[in-house]
N, C-alpha and C positions, 0 to 999 in steps of 0.2 A: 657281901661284895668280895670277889679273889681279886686281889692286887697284881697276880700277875698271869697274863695272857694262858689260853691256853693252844696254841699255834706253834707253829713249828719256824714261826719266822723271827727275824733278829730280834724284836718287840720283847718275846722270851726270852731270849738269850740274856741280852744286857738287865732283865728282871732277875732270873733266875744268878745271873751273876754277880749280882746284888748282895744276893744271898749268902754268896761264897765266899769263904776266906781269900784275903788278895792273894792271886795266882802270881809265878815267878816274873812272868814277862810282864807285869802290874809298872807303873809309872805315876809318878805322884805330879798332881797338874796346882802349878801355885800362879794365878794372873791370868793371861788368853791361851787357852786349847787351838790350836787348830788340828784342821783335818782336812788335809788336801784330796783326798781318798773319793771323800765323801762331798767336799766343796763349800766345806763354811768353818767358820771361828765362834767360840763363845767366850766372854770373859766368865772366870772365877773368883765369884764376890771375894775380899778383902773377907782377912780371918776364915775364910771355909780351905779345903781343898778339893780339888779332883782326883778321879783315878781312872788312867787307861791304859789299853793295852793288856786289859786281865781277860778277855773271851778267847774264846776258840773262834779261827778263823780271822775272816780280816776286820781290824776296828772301826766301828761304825760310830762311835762317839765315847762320850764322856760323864761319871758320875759323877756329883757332887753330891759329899757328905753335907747330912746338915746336924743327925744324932743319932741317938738309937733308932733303928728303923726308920727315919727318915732320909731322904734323898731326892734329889733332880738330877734325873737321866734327861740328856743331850744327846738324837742323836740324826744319821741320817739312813738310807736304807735306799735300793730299788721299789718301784712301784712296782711287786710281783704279782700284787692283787689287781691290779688294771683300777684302780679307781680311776672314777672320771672327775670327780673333784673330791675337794676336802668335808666339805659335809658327810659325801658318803664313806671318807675314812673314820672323820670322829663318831659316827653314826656304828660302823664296825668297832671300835676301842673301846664304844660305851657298852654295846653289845657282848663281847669278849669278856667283860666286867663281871657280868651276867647282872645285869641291869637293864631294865627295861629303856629305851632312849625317850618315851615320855616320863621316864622319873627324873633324867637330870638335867640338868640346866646345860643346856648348848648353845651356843653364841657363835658371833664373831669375833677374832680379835686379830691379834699380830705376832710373829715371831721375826723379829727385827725390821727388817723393812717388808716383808712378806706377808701379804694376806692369809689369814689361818682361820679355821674353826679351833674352838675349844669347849672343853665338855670339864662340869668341877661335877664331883662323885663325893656322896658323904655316907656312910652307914656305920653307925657303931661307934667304935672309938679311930676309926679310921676316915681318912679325909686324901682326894684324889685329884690334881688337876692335868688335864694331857690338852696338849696347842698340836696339831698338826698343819702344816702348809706345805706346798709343791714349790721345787725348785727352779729356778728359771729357766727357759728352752730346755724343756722336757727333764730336768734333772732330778735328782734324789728325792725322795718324801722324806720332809727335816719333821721327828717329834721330840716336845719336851716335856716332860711327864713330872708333877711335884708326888712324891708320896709321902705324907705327915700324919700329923693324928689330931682331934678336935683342941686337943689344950696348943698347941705349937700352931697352926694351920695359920693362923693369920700374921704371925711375925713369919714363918714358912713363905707365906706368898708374899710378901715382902720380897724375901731373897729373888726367889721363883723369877718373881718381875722385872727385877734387876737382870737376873742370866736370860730373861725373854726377848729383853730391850738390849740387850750386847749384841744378839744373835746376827753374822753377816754373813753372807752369802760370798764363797770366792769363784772361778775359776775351776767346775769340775772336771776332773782328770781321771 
């Protein structure tokens, strides 16, 4: 399983960013992120932090650290792909994965008051959860993506659930 996209869209960005040592214009996020940009808030669990404002281009959310190679990416994005709903995005993320979408577990769930699909991804010593949902009257595609590994994963979605259930939608601009 590759953990991070292979597409040209912000999905990549903020993976690949990940990756990267924090950039200058980097922001240390301690309590609630927002992001008027994009049209939502997330809280940042007690004891973790965030960091935005380290991509190229305009900020479309927020990471939180959680250890080595672990993190939850917050974030929002245009619907450049035209989905027509959330199944056929998390159906594409699972895809992008290079995972079969009968291998992973795809559901329903919620990203804050928002109806969402989500898809959990496990291979190896790695372990993967991504929530997509559509923003109100036509607005951003909000995802929140866990990347952990099988020994963390379950204290991992712990947190995960906590920054799932903050998740609110504002006012996009």
């Amino acid at each position: 399983m590759r953990l991070i996209h292979h597409c040209s869209c912000v999905t990549f960005l903020l993976c690949a960013v990940a990756l990267a040592p924090a950039q200058p214009g980097a922001r240390v996020i301690v309590g609630t992120y927002h992001n008027p940009a994009e049209g939502f808030s997330v809280k940042v669990p007690r004891g973790h932090e965030g960091v935005a404002g380290d991509q190229a281009g305009p900020e479309r959310g927020v990471m939180i650290l959680l250890g080595e190679g672990r993190r939850i990416v917050v974030f929002g994005e245009p619907n450049s792909l035209g989905w027509e709903d959330t199944t056929r995005a998390i159906r594409w993320a699972v895809e992008a994965e290079g995972v079969a979408v009968s291998g992973a577990e795809v559901a329903s769930g919620r990203l804050g008051l928002l109806a969402a699909s989500r898809a959990v991804l496990q291979s190896g010593e790695r372990a993967l959860e991504v929530l997509v949902a559509f923003g109100p009257r036509g607005g951003p595609v909000y995802w929140a993506r866990l990347e952990s590994d099988r020994e963390h994963f379950r204290h991992d979605r712990a947190v995960f659930g906590k920054v799932v259930r903050s998740f609110r939608t504002r006012r996009w601009r």
